[in-house]
C-alpha positions in Angstrom: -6.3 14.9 7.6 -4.3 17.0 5.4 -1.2 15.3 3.9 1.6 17.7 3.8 4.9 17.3 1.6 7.7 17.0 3.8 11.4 16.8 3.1 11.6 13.1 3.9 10.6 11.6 0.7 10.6 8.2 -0.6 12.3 9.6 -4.3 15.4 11.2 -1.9 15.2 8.4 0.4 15.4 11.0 3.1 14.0 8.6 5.7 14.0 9.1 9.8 16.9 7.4 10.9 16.2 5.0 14.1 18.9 5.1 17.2 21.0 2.3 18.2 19.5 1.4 21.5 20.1 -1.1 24.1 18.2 -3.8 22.7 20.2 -3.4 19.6 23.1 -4.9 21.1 21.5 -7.0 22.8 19.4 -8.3 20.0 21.2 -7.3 16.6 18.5 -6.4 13.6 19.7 -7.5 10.2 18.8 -6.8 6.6 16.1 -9.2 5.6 18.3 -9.3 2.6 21.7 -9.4 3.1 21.9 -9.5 6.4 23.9 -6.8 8.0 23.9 -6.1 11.4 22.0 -3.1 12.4 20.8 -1.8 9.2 20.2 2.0 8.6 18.2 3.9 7.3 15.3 1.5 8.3 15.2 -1.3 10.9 15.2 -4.3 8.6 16.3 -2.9 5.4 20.0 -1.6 4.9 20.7 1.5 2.5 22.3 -0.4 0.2 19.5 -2.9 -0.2 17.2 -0.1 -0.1 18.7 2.0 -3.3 18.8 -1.2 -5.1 14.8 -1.7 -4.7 13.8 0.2 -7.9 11.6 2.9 -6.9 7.9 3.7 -8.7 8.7 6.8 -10.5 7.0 8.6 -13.4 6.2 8.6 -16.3 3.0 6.6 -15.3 -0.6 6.5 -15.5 -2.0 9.4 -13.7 -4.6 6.9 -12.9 -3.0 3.9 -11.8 0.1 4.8 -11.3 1.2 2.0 -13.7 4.9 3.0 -14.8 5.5 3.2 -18.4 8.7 2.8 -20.8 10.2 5.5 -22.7 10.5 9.5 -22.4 7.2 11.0 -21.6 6.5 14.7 -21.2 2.9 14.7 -20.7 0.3 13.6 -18.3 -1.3 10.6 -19.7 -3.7 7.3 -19.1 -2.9 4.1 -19.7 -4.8 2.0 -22.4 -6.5 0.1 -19.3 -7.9 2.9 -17.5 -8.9 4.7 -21.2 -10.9 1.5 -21.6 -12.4 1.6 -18.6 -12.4 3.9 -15.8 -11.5 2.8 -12.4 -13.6 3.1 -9.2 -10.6 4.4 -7.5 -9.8 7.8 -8.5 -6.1 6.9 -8.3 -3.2 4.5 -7.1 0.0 5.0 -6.1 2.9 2.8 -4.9 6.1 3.3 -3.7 8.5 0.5 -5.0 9.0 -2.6 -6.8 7.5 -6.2 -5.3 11.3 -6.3 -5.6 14.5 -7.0 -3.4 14.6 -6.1 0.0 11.3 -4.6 0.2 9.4 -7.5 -1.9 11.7 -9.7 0.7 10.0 -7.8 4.0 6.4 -7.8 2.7 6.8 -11.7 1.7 8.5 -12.3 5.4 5.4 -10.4 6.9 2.5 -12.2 4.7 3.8 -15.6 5.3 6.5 -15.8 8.1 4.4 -13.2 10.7 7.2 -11.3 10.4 5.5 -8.1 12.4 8.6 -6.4 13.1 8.9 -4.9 9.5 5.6 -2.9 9.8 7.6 0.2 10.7 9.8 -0.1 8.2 6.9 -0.1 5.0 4.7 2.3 7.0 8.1 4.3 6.6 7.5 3.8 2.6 3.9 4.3 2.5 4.3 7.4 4.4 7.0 9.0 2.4 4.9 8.0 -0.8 2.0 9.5 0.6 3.7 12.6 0.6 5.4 12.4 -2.5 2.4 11.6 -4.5 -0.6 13.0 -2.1 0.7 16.4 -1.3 -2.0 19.0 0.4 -4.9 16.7 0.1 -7.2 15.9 2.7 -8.7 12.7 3.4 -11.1 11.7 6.6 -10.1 8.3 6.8 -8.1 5.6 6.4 -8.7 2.1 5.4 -7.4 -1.4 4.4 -7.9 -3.6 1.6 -9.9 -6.6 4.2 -9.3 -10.2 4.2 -12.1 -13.4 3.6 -12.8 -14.0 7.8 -11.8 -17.8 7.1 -8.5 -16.5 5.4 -7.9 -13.5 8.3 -8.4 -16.3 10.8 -6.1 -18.8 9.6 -3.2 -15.9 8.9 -3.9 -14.6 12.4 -3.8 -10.8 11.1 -4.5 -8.5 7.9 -1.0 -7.1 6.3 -2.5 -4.5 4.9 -4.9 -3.4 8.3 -1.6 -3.1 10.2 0.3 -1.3 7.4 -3.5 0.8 7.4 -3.3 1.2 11.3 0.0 2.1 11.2 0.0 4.8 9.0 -3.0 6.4 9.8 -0.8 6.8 13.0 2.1 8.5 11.4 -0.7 10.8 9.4 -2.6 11.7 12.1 -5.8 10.2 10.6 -8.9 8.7 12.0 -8.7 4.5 10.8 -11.9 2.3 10.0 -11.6 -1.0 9.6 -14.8 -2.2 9.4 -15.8 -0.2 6.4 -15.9 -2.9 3.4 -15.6 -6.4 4.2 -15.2 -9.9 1.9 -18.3 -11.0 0.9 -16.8 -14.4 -0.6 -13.8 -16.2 -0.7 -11.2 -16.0 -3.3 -8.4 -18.3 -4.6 -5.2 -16.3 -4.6 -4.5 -13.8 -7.2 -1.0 -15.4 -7.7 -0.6 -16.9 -11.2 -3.8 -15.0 -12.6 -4.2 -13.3 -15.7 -5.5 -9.6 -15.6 -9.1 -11.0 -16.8 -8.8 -14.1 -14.2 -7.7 -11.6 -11.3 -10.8 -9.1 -12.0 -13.4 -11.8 -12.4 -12.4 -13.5 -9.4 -12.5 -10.0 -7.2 -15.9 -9.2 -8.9 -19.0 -9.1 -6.2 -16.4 -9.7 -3.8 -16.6 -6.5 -1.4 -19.2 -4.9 0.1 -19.5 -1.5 2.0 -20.5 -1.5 5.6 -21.4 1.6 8.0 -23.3 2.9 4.9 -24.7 6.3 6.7 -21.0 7.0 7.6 -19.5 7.2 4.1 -21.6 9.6 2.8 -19.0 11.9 1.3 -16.1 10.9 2.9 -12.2 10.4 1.0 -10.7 7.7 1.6 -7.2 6.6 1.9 -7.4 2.8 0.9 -4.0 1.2 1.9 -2.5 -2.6 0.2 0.1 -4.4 0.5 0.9 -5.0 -3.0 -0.9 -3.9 -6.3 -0.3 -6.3 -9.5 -3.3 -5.0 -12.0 -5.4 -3.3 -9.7 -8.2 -5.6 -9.8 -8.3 -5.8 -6.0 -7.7 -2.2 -4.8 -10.4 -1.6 -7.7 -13.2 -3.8 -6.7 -12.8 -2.6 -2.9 -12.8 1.2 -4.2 -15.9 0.2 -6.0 -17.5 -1.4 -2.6 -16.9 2.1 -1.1 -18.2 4.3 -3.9 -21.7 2.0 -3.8 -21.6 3.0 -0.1 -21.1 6.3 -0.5 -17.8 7.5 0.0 -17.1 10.7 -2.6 -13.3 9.5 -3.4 -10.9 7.1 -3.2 -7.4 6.9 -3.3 -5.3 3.7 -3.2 -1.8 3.6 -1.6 0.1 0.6 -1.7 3.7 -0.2 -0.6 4.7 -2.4 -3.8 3.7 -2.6 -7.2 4.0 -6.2 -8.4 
């Protein structure tokens, strides 16, 4: 798959505008954060809301993507990936874990609220092609869940944000490619040193044979630090694959 850059892009907010149908009068969508009846651009998120979600722009970390403060006219790398390289070749998100956006992704992690996967694919996909433009990658994958912690949630955010935009891409989707060795407490509350011990050892590649060379696209809900996406890129690279890149809808 070869991501191309379109003119609908996430920096423009030049996003595909949805039809009002049938259903919506018969079942009005609104905001998930202020609540306005039949939001637009997206299905859950209004335009207003949507501008006011701050956007993950540059300057940042060519590796990480992490945003930093201050007028910068150069290509650089933050002190954290000059220490020490990442497994994932780069990372890139598309907002904020902020507003309206920070609001959907909470209401879809804890309230199984499925019918804002369109609207973040929407993001991820704009960001892909913002950030990704003209490179190929042969598949797409999702950061997996602990099978206790899958089970009790019922679902994966980040496999059906995966699914879904390896749909809109035209890209071939694997999810069976890394899986959780060990559970993990919650990354929530961490510190950067907490967060990347607790990840360590905690992924491991499957399908071995099949990575060989392949570039991945390896798709998360939210990236904090990057100790997650990291240790799963890592997984991958023991297993083979020649790159990955991490694209996530939020950066927290």
């Amino acid at each position: 798959m070869r991501v191309g850059l379109h003119e609908s892009s996430l920096h423009s907010f030049e996003i595909i505008h949805y039809p009002v149908g049938v259903l919506d009068l018969l079942y009005p969508r609104n905001c998930v954060r202020c609540g306005v009846v039949s939001p637009e651009p997206l299905k859950y998120i209004c335009w207003d809301c949507l501008v006011d979600t701050p956007k993950v722009e540059a300057p940042f970390c060519v590796c990480c993507g992490d945003p930093v403060a201050g007028d910068v006219q150069h290509d650089f790398t933050c002190f954290s990936c000059s220490r020490k390289t990442p497994h994932f070749d780069s990372a890139r998100s598309a907002v904020r874990y902020e507003g309206a956006v920070g609001e959907a992704l909470r209401a879809l992690k804890y309230d199984n609220a499925l019918w804002v996967i369109e609207d973040l694919t929407a993001l991820l996909l704009a960001c892909v092609q913002a950030e990704y433009p003209g490179m190929d990658f042969d598949l797409v994958t999702a950061v997996p869940l602990y099978p206790a912690r899958r089970r009790a949630r019922g679902f994966n955010q980040s496999d059906l944000l995966g699914v879904s935009l390896a749909r809109r891409v035209g890209c071939l989707y694997k999810e069976k490619i890394a899986r959780r060795v060990r559970s993990t407490v919650t990354q929530t509350g961490l510190t950067a040193p907490q967060r990347t011990a607790n990840v360590t050892g905690a992924f491991r590649a499957r399908l071995f044979s099949r990575l060989n060379g392949k570039r991945i696209l390896l798709v998360d809900d939210v990236m904090t630090t990057g100790a997650t996406v990291n240790a799963c890129a890592g997984a991958l690279k023991k297993g083979g694959a020649a790159s990955v890149h991490v694209i996530t809808v939020a950066r927290g």
